[in-house]
N, C-alpha and C positions, 0 to 999 in steps of 0.2 A: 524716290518718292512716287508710290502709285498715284494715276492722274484720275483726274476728278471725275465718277461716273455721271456721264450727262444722262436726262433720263427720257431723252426722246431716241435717243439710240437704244437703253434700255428697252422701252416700250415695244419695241418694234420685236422682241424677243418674245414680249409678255403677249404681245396682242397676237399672237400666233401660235400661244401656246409653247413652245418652246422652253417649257419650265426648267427642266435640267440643266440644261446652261444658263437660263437665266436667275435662276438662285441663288448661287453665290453672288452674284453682282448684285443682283436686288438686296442679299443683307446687309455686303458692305456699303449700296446708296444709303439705307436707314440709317444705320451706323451714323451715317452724314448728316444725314436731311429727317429732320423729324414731321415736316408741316405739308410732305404729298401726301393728303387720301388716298390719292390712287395707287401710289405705293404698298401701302395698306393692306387696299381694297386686293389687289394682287397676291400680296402675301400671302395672306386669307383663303385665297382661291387655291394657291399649293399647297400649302396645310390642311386643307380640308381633303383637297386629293389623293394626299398621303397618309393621312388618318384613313381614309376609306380604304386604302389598300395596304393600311397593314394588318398583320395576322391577329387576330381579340384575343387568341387565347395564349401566344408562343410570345408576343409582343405587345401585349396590354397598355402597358406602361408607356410604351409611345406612343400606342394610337389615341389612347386619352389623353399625353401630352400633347400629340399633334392640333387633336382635336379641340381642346382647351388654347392652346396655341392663335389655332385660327378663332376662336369666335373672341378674342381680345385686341386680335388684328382688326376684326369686323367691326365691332366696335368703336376703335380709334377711326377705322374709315367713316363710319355710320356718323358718328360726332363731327367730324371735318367738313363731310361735304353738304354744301349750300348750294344756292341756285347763281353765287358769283363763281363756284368754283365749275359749277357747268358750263356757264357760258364763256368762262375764261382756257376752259379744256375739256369742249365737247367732244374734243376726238378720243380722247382718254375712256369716252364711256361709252361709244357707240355698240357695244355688244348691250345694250341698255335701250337701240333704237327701238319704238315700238308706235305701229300706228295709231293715231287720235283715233278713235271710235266715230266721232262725232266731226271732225275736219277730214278725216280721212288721209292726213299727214303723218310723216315721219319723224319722231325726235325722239328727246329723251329726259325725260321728268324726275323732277329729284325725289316724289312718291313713291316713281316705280322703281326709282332703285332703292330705295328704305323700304321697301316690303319686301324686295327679294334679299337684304342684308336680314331683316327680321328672323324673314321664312328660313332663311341659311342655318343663322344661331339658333334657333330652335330646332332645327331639324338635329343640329349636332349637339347641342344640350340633349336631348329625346336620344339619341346614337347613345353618347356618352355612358347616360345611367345604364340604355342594354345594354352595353356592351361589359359596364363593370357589373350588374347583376347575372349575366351570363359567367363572367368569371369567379364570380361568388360562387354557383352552384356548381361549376367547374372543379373546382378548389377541393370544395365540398364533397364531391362527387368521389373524387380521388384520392381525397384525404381518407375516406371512410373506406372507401376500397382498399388502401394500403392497410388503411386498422384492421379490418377484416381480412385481410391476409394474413398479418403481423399474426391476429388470434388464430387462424388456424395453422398458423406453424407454428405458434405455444401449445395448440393441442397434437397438433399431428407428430412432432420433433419427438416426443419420449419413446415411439409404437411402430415398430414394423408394420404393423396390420390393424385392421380392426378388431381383430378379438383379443391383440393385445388393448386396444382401448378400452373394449366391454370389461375383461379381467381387474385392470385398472383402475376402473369407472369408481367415481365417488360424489360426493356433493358439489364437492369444487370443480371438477370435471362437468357434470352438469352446469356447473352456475358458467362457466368460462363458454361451453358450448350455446347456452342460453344467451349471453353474452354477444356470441359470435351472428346469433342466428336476428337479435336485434339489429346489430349493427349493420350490417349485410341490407336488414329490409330499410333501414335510413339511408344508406347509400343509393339502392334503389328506386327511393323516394324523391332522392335528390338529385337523381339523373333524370329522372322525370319531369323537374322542375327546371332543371337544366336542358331538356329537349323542348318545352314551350316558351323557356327566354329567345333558344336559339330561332326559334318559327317565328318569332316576330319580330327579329331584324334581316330587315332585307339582305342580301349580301353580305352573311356572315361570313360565307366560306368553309361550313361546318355544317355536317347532316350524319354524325353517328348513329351505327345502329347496334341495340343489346342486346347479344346472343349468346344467351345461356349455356353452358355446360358445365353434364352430370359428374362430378368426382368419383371415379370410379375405384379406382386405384388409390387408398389413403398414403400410402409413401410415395408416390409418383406425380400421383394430378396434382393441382390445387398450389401448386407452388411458383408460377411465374404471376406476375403483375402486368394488367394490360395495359398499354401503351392507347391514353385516352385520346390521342390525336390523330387514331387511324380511325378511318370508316366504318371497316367494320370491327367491332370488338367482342375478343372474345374474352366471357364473362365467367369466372367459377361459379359455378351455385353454390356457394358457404351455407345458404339458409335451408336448402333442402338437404344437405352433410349433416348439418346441425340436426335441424330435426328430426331427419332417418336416428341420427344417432344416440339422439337424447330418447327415441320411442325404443331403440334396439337392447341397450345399457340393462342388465338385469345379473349382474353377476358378481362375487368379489372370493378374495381370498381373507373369509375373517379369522378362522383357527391361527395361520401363521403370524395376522397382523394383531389378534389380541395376544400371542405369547411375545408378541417385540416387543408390544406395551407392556406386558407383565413385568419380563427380565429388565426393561428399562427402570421403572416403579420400582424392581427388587434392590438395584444398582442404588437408588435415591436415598431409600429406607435404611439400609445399609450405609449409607452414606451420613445420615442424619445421626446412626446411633454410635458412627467412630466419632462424631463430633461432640455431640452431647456426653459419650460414656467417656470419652477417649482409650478406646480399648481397638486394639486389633482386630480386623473382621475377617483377614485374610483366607482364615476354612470355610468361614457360611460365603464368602464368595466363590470359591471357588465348584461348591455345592451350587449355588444357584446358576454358573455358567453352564456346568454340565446337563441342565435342562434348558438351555437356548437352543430355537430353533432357526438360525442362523444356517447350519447344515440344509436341510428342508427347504427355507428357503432359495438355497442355491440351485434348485431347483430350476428354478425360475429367473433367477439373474447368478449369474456365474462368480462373478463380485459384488454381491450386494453390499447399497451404501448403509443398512446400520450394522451390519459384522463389523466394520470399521468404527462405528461410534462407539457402539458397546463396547469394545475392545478399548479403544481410548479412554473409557468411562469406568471401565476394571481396572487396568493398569496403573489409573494415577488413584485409585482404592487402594491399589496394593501397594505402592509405592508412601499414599499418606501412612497407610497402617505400619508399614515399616520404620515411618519418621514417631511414630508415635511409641512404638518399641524402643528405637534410640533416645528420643525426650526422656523414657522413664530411668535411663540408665543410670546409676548411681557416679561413673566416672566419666564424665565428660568435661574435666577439668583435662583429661588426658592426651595431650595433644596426636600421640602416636594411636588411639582407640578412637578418637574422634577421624585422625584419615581416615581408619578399616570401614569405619563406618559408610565415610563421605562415599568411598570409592564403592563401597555394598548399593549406593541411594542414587551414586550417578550408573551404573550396570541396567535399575531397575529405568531410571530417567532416562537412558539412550533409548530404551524400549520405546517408554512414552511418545518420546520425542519423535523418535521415525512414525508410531501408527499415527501421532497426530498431523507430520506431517502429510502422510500418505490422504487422511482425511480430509485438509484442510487442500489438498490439490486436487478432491474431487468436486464436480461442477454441480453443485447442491441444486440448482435451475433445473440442469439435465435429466438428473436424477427422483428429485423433489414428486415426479407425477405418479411413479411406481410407488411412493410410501406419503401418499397423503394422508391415509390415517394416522400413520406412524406420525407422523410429522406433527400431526394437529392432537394428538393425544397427549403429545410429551412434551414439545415445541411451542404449541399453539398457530406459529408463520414459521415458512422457509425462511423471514428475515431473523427472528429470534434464534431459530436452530444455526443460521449463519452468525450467526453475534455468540451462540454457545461454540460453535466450532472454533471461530475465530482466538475466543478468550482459554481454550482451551489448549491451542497450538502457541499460545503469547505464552500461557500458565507453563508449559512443556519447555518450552525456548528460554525464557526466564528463568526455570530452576534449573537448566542444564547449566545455564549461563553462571548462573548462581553460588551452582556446588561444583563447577569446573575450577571458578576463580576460587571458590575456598578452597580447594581440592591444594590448588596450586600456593595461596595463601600458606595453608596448615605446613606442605613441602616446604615452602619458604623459610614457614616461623619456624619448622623442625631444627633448622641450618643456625638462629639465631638464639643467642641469650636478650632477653631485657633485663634493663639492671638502670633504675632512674633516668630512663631514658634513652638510655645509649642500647647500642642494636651492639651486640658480642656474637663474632662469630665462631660457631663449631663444629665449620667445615673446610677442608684446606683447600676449597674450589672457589672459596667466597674473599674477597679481599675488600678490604676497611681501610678505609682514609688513617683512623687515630689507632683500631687495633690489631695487634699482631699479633695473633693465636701461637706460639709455641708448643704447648700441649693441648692433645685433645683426645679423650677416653671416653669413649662411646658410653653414651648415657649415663656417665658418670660425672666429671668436671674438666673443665676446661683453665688452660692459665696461661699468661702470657703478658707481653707488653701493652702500656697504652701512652702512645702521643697526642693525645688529647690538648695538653697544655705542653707546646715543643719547647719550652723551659724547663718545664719539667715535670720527666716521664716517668710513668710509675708501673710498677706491675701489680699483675691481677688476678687472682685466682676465685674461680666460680663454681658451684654444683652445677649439673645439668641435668634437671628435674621434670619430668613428664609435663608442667605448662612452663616449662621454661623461664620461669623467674624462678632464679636460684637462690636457697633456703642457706646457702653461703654467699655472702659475696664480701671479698676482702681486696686491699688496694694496699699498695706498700712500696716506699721512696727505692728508689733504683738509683745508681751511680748514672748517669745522662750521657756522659762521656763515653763509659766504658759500654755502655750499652743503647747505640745510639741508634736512630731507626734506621739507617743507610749501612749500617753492618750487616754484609749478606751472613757472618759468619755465628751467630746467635744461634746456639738450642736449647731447647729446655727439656728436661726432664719432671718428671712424678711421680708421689706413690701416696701409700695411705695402708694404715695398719687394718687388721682385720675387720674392725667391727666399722669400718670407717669412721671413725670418731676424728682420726690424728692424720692430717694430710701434712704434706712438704712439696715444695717446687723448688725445683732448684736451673737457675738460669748460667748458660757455660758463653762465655763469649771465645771462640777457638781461636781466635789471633792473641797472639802472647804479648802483653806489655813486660817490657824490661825482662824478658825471660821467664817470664810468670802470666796464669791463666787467670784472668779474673771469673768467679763465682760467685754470685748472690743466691742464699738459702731461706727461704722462708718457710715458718712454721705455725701450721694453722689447725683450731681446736673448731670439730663443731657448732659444740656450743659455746665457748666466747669468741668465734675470731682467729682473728690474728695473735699469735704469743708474742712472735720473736721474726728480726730480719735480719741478718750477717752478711754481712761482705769480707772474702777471703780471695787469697793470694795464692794460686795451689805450681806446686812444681810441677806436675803433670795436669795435663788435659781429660779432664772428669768423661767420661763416656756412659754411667749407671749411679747409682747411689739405691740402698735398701735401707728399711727401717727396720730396725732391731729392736720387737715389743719386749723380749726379756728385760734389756739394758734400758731402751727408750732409747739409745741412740742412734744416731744415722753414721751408715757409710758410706763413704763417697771413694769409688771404685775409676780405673782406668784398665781395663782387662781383667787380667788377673793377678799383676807384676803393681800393681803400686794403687794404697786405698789408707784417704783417712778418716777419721772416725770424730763427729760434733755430737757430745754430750748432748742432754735436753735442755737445757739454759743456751745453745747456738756456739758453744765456745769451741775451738779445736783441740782434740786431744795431742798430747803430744807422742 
């Protein structure tokens, strides 16, 4: 446990000044003892000292807390002491001795010291306010000089030189130099105000002086920020940049910039009458490109940023004109006409996609000062032209996204039948929980098992028809046993007579019961359906089967050594 600070050992620190080491001890006595003034009164006295010598402008904040500090100390002291506390601890205040005027003696009056506590607080109340209205115009001063920098590298950042400025040169250009050349004279209005805060605090510690320089070089000068805490500073002149440059300005390129707004305008126009007509514009566009003067321009910027817009603003013309040709098409129930298309619409979409990316990773700020007109004729703000780029590179990414996944969908759905539901597949790459494709004849029909209900399993035979819901679909009871889904040894066979009206499937199970091949045949009529389903018992192992339109009926082949023959009623001939 630290021992109890006594405070006449204290004192002996205080009363000699010795403040550094006697501060810690003097807060932790407070900490203790609330009822010395003269503790106080001391406190007060190094706080005021340390207010005085710290920095106004680097450390503000504590020399105002110092200083607020001590005149609360003073205070407490000022309220405490009486004339019992003098004569109970006149040694405490003897830096307070002063002689009687009138006795010609030495002591110390509790007057004289409430008027030097008064004079104290006041004097640092009066400090106080300079010091924070000097860091007012401080603030101030710098703050306006960084903005006036800030504005002349928005002006200076587009332009190698000044005559790229003057070429440049436009209203906004003007107003932002106009801009630059105000603010500039506010900062140095404000340093002015700022140089007679500082004149009238004693010992500030601060005497800047403002020395001008001319921008000579517009890529080079005018780009470092002065460091307001050195002596001497040196100042850009922004105000006289400005106005050389706002008097200099006398020039533009309007031929080029009225044919960007033209072909922009033409692009619109065009735009407005695929909407309203819905017809194709894709020739008068391509007529109105061949007079952009995009070429011409390059002149002048080697990449210029609207060859890029216009080009994104053709592209997705030519690309909607094309969806608008597809919309009209009479067979878009077609699922194989619908990819040729997709994959025609995502060709033209990659296009898009890349120029608008390439657009949308241009730095529209950078850029923006070379095509102010451009910008303001067609755009109105570099923020709307960035909200059109923006929506135009989402518009790009989206339909890519769009017609990739249908692209992939359409592949999908090519592979599948629907039939109430259920997803049939017909392709031998694709495998189904419930169905097992056996046959599959390209864009004709498919047939096969379904364990859909594994009690019992039936077989299926379907058309495969350009949207894929088949204009056949039939279902018919299968032996469960003989043809169970775990038999690797199942094939099926088909055919269908000329006109295809008359289809047959027929299912071989190759593993022989009791010496015999089991066979399911079934016979199926376009227009009604299902006829007929048989199950036979064959001595050989079926390998083919033909439909015979003279007889009508089927034969069921193994080579060419053994073949029998089911009338059209499903019966076997003998």
């Amino acid at each position: 446990m630290a021992q109890k600070v006594k405070y006449k050992d204290l004192f002996a620190l205080l009363s000699t000044r010795q403040f550094e080491t006697a501060e810690p001890v003097l807060k932790r006595y407070l900490a203790e003892t609330t009822d010395n003034p003269n503790a106080y009164l001391y406190m007060a006295i190094i706080l005021q000292e340390k207010g005085m010598k710290d920095d106004i402008l680097r450390n503000t904040q504590e020399a105002v807390w110092h200083m607020d500090s001590a005149v609360i100390n003073y205070t407490k002291a000022y309220n405490m002491i009486d004339e019992k506390e003098l004569k109970r601890n006149k040694d405490y205040y003897a830096m307070y001795n002063r002689r009687d005027v009138r006795t010609g003696e030495y002591g110390v009056k509790l007057p004289d010291i409430q008027y030097t506590i008064e004079k104290a607080n006041e004097e640092l109340r009066e400090r106080i306010d300079k010091v924070k209205m000097i860091k007012h115009y401080f603030v101030q001063t710098v703050q306006l000089y960084q903005k006036s920098n800030e504005l002349f590298l928005a002006v200076q950042e587009p332009f190698n030189n000044e005559n790229e400025l003057y070429l440049r040169s436009d209203e906004t250009l003007i107003k932002s130099l106009q801009q630059l050349s105000l603010r500039f004279d506010s900062c140095q209005k404000a340093f002015d105000h700022y140089k007679i805060a500082v004149g009238n605090l004693p010992k500030s510690g601060y005497n800047q002086s403002w020395n001008l320089t001319t921008i000579r070089d517009l890529k080079t000068d005018g780009r470092e920020v002065a460091d307001f805490y050195e002596a001497d500073l040196k100042i850009w002149n922004y105000k006289a940049f400005a106005d050389n440059a706002i008097a200099v300005i006398n020039s533009e390129i309007l031929p080029i910039r009225e044919q960007l707004v033209k072909t922009d305008m033409g692009i619109n126009k065009l735009e407005e009458k695929l909407s309203q007509d819905s017809v194709s514009v894709s020739q008068e566009l391509g007529k109105l490109l061949e007079q952009s003067v995009v070429q011409k321009l390059k002149k002048y910027d080697p990449d210029p940023f609207p060859g890029h817009l216009l080009a994104v603003k053709a592209l997705k013309l030519d690309y909607r004109s094309m969806l608008t040709e597809h919309i009209k098409a009479d067979d878009n129930h077609d699922l194989n006409r619908q990819l040729d298309r997709i994959k025609l619409e995502l060709s033209k979409l990659q296009r898009l996609d890349s120029a608008a990316k390439k657009l949308a990773d241009i730095n529209i700020d950078a850029v923006a000062p070379n095509y102010k007109d451009f910008i303001t004729s067609t755009y109105s703000t570099t923020t709307m032209l960035k909200n059109f780029i923006r929506a135009e590179r989402e518009f790009a990414s989206r339909e890519l996204r769009m017609k990739s996944s249908r692209m992939m969908q359409l592949e999908n759905a090519l592979n599948w039948l629907v039939v109430d539901g259920d997803s049939i597949p017909i392709s031998t790459s694709l495998i189904s929980a419930f169905f097992k494709p056996l046959v599959i004849t390209e864009q004709k029909y498919t047939a096969g098992l379904s364990y859909k209900d594994p009690d019992n399993a039936t077989g299926y035979f379907y058309t495969i028809t350009p949207t894929r819901i088949p204009d056949i679909k039939v279902r018919f009871v299968i032996d469960h046993e003989l043809f169970s889904q775990q038999i690797e040894t199942l094939k099926g066979y088909a055919t269908a007579d000329q006109g295809n009206s008359i289809y047959f499937f027929m299912i071989v199970n190759e593993t022989a019961v009791s010496s015999r091949y089991p066979v399911t045949v079934a016979k199926i009529y376009r227009s009604d359906g299902l006829s007929w389903t048989n199950h036979y018992a064959l001595d050989f192992l079926p390998t083919s089967f033909v439909y015979v339109q003279e007889t009508g009926e089927l034969a069921i082949k193994s080579g060419t050594d053994n073949m029998i023959l089911v009338d059209k009623g499903g019966n076997l001939k003998q």
